[in-house]
C-alpha positions in Angstrom: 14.0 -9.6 2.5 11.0 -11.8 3.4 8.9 -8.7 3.7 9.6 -7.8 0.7 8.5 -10.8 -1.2 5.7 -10.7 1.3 4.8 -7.3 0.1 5.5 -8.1 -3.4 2.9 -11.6 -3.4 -0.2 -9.0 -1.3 0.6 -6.4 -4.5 0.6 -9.1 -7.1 -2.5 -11.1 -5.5 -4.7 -8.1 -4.8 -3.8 -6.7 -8.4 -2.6 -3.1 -6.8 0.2 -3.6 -8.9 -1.9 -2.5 -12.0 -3.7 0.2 -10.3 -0.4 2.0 -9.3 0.6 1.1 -12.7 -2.3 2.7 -14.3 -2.1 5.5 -11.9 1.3 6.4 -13.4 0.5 6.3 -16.2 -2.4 8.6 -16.2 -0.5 10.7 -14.1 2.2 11.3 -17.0 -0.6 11.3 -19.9 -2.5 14.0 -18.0 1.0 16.1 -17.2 1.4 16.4 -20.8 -2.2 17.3 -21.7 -2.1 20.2 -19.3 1.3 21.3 -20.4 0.1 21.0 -24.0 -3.7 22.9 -22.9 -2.5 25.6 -19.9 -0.9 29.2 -21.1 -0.3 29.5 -17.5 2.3 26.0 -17.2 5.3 26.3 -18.8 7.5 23.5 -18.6 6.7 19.3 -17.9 8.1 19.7 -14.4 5.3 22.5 -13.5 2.6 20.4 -15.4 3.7 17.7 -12.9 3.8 19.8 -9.7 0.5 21.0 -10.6 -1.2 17.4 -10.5 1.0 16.5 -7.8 -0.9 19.2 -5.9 -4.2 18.3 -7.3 -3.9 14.7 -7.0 -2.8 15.0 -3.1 -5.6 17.5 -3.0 -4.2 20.4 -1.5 -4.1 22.9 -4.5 -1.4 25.2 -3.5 -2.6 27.4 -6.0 0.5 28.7 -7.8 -1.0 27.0 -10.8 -4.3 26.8 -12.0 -6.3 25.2 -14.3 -8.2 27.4 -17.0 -9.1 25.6 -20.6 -11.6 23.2 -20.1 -9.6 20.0 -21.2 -7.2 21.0 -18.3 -9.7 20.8 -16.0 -10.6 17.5 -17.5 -7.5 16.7 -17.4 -7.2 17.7 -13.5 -10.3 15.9 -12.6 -9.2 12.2 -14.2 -5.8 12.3 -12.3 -7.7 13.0 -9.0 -10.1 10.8 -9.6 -7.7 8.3 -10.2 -5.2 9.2 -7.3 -8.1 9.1 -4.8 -8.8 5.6 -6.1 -4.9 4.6 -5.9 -5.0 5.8 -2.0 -8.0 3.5 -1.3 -6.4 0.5 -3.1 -3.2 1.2 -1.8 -4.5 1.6 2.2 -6.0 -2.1 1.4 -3.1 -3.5 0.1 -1.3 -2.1 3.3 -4.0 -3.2 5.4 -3.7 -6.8 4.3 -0.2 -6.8 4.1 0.6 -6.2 7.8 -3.0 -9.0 8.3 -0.7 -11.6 5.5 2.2 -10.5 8.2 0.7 -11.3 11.6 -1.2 -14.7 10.4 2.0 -16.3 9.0 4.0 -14.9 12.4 1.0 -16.7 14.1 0.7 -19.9 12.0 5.1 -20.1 12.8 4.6 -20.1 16.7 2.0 -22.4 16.0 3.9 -24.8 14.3 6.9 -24.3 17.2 4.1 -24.8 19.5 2.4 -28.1 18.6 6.5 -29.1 17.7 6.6 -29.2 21.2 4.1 -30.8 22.1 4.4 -33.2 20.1 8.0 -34.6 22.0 6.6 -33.4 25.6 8.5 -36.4 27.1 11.4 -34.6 25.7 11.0 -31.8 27.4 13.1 -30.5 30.4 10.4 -29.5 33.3 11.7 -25.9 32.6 10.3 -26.0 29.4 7.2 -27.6 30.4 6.8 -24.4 32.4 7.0 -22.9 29.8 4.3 -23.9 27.5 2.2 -24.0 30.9 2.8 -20.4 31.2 1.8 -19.6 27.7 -1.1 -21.5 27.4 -1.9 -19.4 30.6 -1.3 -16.3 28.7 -3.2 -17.0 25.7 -6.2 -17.9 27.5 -6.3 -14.7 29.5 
């Protein structure tokens, strides 16, 4: 559940929830223009397969686009779903980076916890915290 909110506060703060937002809804605008503009695509579902396959960029070629303003059409959802992928990678990127520093700044806090109440410590422990302190400077 915490990397979920985690995931939710790197969307929120780096704004990619807009993009994928705006992605959507470009995606769906430009389905029904090409259903609306191509003789060839019949029904929403094929206008949607056919961006799906233009937006991923691997044109399967069971649907084409032949009026200009479904080329148009085409080229805006790409554009826009080649933008989405970049943002996206980012947001993924920083998500596992927002991941590892607060994993990092926790054993921190253990670690100076520790130290702080040394004379506390059993000389098993002590070991311990000798042995990472060995580790992390290697």
């Amino acid at each position: 559940m915490r990397k979920l909110r985690l995931l939710r506060i790197v969307l929120k703060r780096s704004g990619a929830n807009k993009v994928v937002a705006t992605f959507l809804v470009v995606y769906f605008v430009c389905a029904a223009v090409v259903l609306v503009m191509e003789p060839g695509i019949n029904t929403y579902a094929d206008a949607l397969w056919f961006l799906w396959a233009v937006s991923l960029t691997v044109g399967l070629g069971d649907f084409t686009a032949i009026t200009l303003v479904g080329r148009l059409a085409s080229m805006v959802c790409s554009l826009c779903a080649v933008l989405t992928t970049a943002i996206i990678t980012a947001v993924v990127v920083d998500y596992f980076n927002e991941s590892r520093q607060r994993q990092f700044e926790g054993s921190l806090a253990e670690f100076l916890d520790k130290l702080e109440h040394l004379d506390e410590l059993s000389p098993q422990e002590l070991r311990d915290i000798s042995d990472t302190v060995r580790k992390r400077r290697a």
